[in-house]
N, C-alpha and C positions, 0 to 999 in steps of 0.2 A: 414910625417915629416913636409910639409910645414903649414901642419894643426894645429900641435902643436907648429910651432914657431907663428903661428898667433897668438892662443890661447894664448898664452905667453906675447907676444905683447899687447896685449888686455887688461891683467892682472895688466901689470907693467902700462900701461896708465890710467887704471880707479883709478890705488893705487896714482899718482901723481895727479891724479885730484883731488882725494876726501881730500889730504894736503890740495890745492889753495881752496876748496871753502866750504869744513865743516866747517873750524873756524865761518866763516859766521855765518850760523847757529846755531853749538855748542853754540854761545852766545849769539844767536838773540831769546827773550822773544818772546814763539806762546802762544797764549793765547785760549783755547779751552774748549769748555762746555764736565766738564768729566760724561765719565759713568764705570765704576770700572769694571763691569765687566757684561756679554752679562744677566746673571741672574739679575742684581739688575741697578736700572734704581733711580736716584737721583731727589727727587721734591723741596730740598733747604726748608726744614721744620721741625721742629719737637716741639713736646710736652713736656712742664712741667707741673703737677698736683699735687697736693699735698693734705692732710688730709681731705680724707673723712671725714669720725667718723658717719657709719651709724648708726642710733638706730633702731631696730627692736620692741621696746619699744612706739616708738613718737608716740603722740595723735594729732590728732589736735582739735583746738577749746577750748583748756583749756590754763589755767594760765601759763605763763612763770615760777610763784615760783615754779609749779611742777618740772620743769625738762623738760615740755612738758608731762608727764607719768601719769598726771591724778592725780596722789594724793596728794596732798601737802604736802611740805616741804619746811621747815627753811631755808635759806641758808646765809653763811655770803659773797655771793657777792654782790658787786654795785648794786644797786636800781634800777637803768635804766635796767639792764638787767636779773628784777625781774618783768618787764612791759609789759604788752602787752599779747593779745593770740595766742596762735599758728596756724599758718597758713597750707593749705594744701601743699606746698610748700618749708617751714620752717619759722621759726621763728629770723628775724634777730635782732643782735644786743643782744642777749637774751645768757642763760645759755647753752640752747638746743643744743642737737648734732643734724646729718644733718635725716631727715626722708629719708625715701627707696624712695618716690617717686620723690625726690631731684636728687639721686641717678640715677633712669632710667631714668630721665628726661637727667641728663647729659651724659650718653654715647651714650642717642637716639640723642643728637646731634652730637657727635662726630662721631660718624656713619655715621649720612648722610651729614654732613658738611667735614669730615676728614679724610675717610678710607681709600681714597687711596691716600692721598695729603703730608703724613707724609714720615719722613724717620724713625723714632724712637721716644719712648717715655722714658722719665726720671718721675720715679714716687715714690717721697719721704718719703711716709711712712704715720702710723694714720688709720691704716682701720677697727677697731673698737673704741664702742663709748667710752667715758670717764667712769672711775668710778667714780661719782661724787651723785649717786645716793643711800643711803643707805639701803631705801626700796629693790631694786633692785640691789645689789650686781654684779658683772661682775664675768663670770666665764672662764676659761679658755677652756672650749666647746665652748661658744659662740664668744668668741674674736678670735679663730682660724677658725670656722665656718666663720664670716665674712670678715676675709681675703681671704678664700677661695671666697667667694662669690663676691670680687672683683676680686681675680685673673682671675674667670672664666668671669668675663663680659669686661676685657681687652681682653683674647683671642676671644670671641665670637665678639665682637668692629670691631677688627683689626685682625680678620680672614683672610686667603686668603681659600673661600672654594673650589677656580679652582686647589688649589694644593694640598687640602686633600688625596686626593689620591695619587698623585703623595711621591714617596719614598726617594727623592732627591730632592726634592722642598720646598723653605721656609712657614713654615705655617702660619705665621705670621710677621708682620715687627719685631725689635728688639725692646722689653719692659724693662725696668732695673729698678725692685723695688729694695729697701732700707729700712730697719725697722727703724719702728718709736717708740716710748718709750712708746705707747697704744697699738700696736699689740704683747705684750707680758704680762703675769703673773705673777706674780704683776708688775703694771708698771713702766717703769724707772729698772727693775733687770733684768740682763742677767751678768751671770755667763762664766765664760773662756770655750771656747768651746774644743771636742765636747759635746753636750750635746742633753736631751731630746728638750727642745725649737727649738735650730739650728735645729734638725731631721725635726720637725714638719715643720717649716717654707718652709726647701728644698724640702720636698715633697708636699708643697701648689706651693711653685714656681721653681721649679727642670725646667718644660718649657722653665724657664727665663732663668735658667743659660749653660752657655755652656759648651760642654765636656772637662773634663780637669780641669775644675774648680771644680768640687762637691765637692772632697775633702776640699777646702780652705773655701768652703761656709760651712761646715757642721763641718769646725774647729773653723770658726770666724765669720760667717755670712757676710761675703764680696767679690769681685767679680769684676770681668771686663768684657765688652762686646765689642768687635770689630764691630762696628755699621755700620763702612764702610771698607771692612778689609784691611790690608797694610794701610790705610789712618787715622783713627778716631775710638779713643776707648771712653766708657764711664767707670769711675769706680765706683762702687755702695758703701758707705763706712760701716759700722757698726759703725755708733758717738755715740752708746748707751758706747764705751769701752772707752771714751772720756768724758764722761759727770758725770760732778759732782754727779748728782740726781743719779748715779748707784752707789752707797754704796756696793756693790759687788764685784768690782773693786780699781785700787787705782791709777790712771793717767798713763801716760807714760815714766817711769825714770827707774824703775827696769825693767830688763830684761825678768822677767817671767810674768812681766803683759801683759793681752791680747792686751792692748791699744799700748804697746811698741812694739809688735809682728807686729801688725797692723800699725802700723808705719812705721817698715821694711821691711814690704811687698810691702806698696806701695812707696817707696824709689826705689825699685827691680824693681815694676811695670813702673815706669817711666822713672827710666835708660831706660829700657830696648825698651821702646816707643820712647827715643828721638834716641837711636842709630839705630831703626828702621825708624827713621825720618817720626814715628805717633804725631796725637796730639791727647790731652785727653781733656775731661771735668772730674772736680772731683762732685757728687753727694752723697746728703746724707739725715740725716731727721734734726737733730741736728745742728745748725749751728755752724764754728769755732768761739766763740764770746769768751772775757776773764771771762766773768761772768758766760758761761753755763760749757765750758772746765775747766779741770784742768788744772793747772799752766804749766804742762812739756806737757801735750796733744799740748795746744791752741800752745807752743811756735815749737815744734818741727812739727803742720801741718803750721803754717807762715814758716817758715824756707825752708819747703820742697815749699810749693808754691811759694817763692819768686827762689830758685835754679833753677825750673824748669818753671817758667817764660813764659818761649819762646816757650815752646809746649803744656798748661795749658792756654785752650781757654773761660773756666767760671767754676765758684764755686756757686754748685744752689743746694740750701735749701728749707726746711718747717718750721714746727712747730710752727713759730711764728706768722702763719696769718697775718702777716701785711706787705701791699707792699710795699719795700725801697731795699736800699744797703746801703753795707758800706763798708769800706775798713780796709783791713790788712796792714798795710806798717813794714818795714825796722826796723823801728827804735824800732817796741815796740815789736818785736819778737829776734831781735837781742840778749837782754839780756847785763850784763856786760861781760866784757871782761876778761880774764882769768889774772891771775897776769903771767910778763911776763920767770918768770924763770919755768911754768907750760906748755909754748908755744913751750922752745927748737929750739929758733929759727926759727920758723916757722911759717906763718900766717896763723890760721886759721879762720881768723873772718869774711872770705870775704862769706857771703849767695849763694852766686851765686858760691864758690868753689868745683867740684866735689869729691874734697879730704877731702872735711869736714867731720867731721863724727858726727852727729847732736844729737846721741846718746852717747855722752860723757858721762861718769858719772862726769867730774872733775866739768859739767857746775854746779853751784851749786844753779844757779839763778834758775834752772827746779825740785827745792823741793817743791811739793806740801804741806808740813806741812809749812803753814804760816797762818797769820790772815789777812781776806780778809779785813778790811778795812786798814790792813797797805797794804797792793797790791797796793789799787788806791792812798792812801795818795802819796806812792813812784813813781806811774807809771803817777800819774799828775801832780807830780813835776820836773820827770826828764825828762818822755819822752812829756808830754803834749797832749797828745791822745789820752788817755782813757779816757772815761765818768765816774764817779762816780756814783756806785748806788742808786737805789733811795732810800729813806728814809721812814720808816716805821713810823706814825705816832702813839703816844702814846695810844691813842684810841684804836686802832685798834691789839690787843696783841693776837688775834686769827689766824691772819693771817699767819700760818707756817705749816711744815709738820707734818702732821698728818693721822696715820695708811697710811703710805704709799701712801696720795694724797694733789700731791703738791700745796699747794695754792700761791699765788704771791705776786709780794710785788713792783710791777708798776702799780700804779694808777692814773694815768693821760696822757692821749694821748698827749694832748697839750703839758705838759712838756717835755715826751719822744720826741717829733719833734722838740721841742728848744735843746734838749741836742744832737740829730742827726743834725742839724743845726752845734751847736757847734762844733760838730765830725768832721765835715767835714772840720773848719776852722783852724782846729788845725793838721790835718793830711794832708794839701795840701802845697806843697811844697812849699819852700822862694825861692828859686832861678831859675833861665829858664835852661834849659839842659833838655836831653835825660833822663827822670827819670821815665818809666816806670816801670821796671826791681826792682822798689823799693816800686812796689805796688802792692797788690792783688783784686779785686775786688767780693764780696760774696755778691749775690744776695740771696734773700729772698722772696718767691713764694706766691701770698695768695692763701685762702685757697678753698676746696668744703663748709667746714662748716660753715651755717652762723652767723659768731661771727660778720664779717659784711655782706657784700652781698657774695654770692658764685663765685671766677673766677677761671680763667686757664690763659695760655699765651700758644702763638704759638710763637714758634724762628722762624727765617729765617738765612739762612748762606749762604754765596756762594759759590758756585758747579764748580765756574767759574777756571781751574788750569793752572798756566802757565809752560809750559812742561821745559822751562830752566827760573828758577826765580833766574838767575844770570845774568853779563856782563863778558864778557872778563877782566874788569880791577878789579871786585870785587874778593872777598878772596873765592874762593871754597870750601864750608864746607863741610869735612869729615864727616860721619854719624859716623865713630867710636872716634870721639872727638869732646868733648862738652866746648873747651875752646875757639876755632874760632869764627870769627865777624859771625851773623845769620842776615842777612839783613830784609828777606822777613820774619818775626815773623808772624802768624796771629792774635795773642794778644797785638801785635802792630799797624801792617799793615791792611790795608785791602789786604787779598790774599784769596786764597785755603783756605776754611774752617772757616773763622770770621764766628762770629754771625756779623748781620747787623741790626736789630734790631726785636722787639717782637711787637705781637697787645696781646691787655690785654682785654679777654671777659668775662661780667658779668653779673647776672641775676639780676634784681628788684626787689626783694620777695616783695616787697611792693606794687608794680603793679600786680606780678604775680598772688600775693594771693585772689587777686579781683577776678579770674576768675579759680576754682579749676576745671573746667573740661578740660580745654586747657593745655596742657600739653608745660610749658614756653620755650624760645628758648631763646643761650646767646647771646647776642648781642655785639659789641665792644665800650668798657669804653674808651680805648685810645691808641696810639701808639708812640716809642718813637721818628717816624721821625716828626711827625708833633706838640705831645704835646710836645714836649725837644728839636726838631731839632737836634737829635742827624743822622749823617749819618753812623755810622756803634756803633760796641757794643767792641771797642777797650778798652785799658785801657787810652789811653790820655782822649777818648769822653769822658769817664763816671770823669775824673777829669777834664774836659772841664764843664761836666755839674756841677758838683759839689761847680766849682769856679763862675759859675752862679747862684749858690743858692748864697752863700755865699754874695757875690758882691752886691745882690740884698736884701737882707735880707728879713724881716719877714713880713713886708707888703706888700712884693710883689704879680703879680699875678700866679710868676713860684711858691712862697713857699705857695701858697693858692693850686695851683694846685698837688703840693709834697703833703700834707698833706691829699687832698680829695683823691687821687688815696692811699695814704697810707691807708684809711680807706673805700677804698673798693666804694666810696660811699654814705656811712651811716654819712657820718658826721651831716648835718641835723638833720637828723633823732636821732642822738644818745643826740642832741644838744634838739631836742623838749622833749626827756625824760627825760633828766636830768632839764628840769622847772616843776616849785612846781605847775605849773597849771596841768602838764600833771598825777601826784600822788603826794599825800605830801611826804616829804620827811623832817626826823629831824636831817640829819647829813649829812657831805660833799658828796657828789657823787663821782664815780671813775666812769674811762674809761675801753670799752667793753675789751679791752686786760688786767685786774687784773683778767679775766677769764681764758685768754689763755695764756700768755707771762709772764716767768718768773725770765727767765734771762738777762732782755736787757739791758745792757751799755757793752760799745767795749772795 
């Protein structure tokens, strides 16, 4: 009896203690280096790569006008990158997709620079070479063949082979491909799934995806991966259902389109991540741009990235090989406004509203039947922020799609970086305030292939989590509502999980080529704390950096330095090809991306 009043005693003293001295605690920020869990151990790293486009075809030591393939052919691209021979290496600046030994070159590095340094890779798609070849046709054996042949030298890279055997142990870090609009038959077409294609693909990368998902990939070719779980998803998109150049499709407005489906899944996907209080990265091949999207795609993924803000840590692309950003804002996603007797008293126009419902048919501004030069005539009148496309010169009336390979219609690098100059001065805010939340930030990867030199980027993020990232006097957010003050953002803040910034590594094929029996190593082009002084990869830094382009204008040495990392590099270089010393030449020259880039204005 006295045992149990002690006991008792005991009970009610530790219950009043722990009143007087948890508040303490409960609001006192610990700041601790996490580890998730006893199997997975955090190195604050990860990988983006983007467009192989191996040729099993590349010669070296021939003419750039072949293809790199040895036999000549015509081509109506730009002249400079009709120049030059091919190297054992690849051939930069040039037509050519990337040769096999480009290829091992680059995972023998990542291998032994990277294997076990990573936490995951995002890898956006391109893993066979162009059809651009008429001699040589692409066939659908060999473009699924070398997807296969990258998929396996990603597992074989970033193997764990101490866990092969083990039946409960990861075999690999977390990889998250994306199809690209070359790893499919004919390219640019992919049809509503499921289908033969999707089959194909998930049984190249079924590894990749995780249980639970196969259905969704084998419906629509898209997917999420829990990279860190409870904590950070990555989601892998399908922008082929998104993209103009898919004639198969028809944007995002009707309900039975796969693009609209895909819309709504990841609406689903990300509730569902902020109520779990995850953050995501979104991933893709296609970038959200107004000129590559259709009209209701481009506005309803702004829409959703601007709603979701606060847990949507970056937007990381390919395709376009050339290294920049740019931004989505508010205002040119927004659209008009509904007339008000349509609204019923209600406001739905607020972006950031849960209740919104971004799929409206009433919005009528998201009808893809329009003519795209009234789009920009109206979207750079009213909203000021889109670029205008570029203009196709009289001359040049070949320049269009043909038997399904699309040719371009941006000819000049120079101009493209005055008009992403301009981009930026027109979509940075007039006034000072808190104006995050009204911007997206879509980063753009270069490439494996050398259109100019080959690179990669390594992210960095921090690992670093503070177990209460509140105070006693702030607003305590509920995980089951998304309408509370969010203090510690990492798309804002530096907290749990920012990117902090990227080093950007590149190879010299112009050096490398000197020396065909040394097998080249990348080495780093630059990083953004020391070239940008940027200190983390927030959204103010990147409009921090943006209003120092701007500010400083075009003869500066930050827009000297914007433009070389744009171009890989090669700018020189593309610069001695385009002089009448280096070939004649009897008509204007175009820049290396009327190769590769075909949709670029915002």
């Amino acid at each position: 009896m006295v045992v149990s009043i002690q006991l008792l005693y005991f009970i009610v003293l530790s219950f009043l203690f722990s009143l007087v001295i948890a508040p303490f605690y409960l609001f006192e920020p610990k700041t601790i280096p996490i580890n998730v869990s006893p199997t997975v151990e955090l190195h604050g790293n990860f990988l983006h790569i983007t467009d192989f486009h191996p040729d099993s075809n590349y010669v070296s030591n021939v003419t750039a006008r072949s293809r790199c393939h040895e036999v000549f052919q015509d081509t109506k691209r730009p002249k400079h990158m009709k120049k030059g021979i091919s190297g054992p290496w690849g051939a930069p600046a040039t037509v050519c997709d990337s040769p096999l030994s480009l290829i091992d070159a680059t995972f023998e590095w990542l291998e032994k620079n990277w294997k076990n340094k990573i936490d995951f890779v995002i890898w956006t798609g391109d893993n066979a070479r162009h059809d651009n070849d008429d001699n040589i046709p692409r066939t659908p054996e060999e473009i699924f063949t070398s997807n296969r042949m990258i998929a396996e030298k990603f597992l074989k890279t970033f193997g764990d082979e101490k866990n092969f055997r083990k039946p409960r142990g990861p075999h690999f870090i977390p990889i998250i491909p994306s199809i690209g609009n070359n790893d499919i038959h004919p390219n640019n077409i992919i049809t509503s799934g499921p289908n033969e294609l999707l089959t194909i693909l998930y049984n190249i990368w079924s590894p990749f995806i995780p249980k639970g998902q196969h259905k969704t990939f084998l419906n629509g070719g898209y997917f999420y991966t829990e990279v860190i779980p409870n904590k950070l998803m990555v989601v892998s998109l399908n922008t082929l259902y998104f993209y103009k150049a898919n004639t198969a499709v028809n944007g995002c407005k009707a309900g039975s389109q796969p693009g609209t489906i895909e819309m709504k899944w990841l609406n689903d996907v990300l509730k569902k991540a902020r109520k779990h209080g995850m953050k995501v990265y979104l991933t893709g091949h296609v970038a959200p741009r107004a000129k590559q999207y259709t009209r209701s795609c481009y506005r309803k993924y702004g829409r959703l990235a601007l709603k979701y803000h606060d847990i949507i840590l970056g937007h990381f692309y390919g395709h376009s090989n050339m290294d920049h950003f740019f931004f989505i804002n508010a205002k040119a996603v927004r659209g008009r406004r509904r007339p008000k007797f349509l609204v019923d008293d209600v406001d739905n126009t607020d972006i950031n509203d849960d209740n919104e419902d971004i799929y409206d048919e009433d919005y009528d501004d998201d009808d893809d039947d329009y003519d795209v030069n009234n789009e920009y005539e109206e979207e750079e009148e009213d909203d000021g922020d889109e670029i205008e496309s570029q203009k196709v010169d009289d001359y040049d009336d070949n320049d269009e799609e043909e038997d399904g390979k699309i040719e371009t219609n941006v000819y000049d690098v120079d101009k493209y970086t005055r008009r992403l100059l301009n981009h930026y001065d027109k979509v940075l805010p007039r006034s000072k305030g808190l104006v995050e939340k009204e911007y997206a930030v879509v980063h753009i990867n270069p490439s494996i292939i050398p259109t100019f030199f080959p690179a990669l980027r390594i992210f960095k993020y921090n690992t670093t989590v503070a177990t209460k990232d509140y105070t006693k006097d702030d607003t305590i957010d509920d995980v089951d509502s998304t309408r509370k003050r969010r203090k510690h953002r990492p798309s804002v803040t530096n907290t749990f999980l920012t990117p902090l910034g990227y080093t950007q590594y590149f190879i010299n094929l112009t050096h490398a080529n000197l020396y065909p029996n040394i097998t080249p190593e990348y080495t780093i082009e630059y990083n953004t704390w020391d070239d940008y002084h940027m200190k983390d990869l927030t959204i103010s830094s990147w409009l921090q950096l943006a209003q120092k382009i701007v500010t400083r204008g075009l003869r500066s040495s930050l827009w000297k330095k914007v433009q070389e990392h744009l171009m890989v590099g090669t700018r020189s270089l593309i610069r001695r090809k385009k002089k009448k010393s280096y070939e004649p030449a009897d008509s204007r020259e175009k820049g290396p991306e009327d190769y590769m880039v075909s949709e670029l204005a915002f």
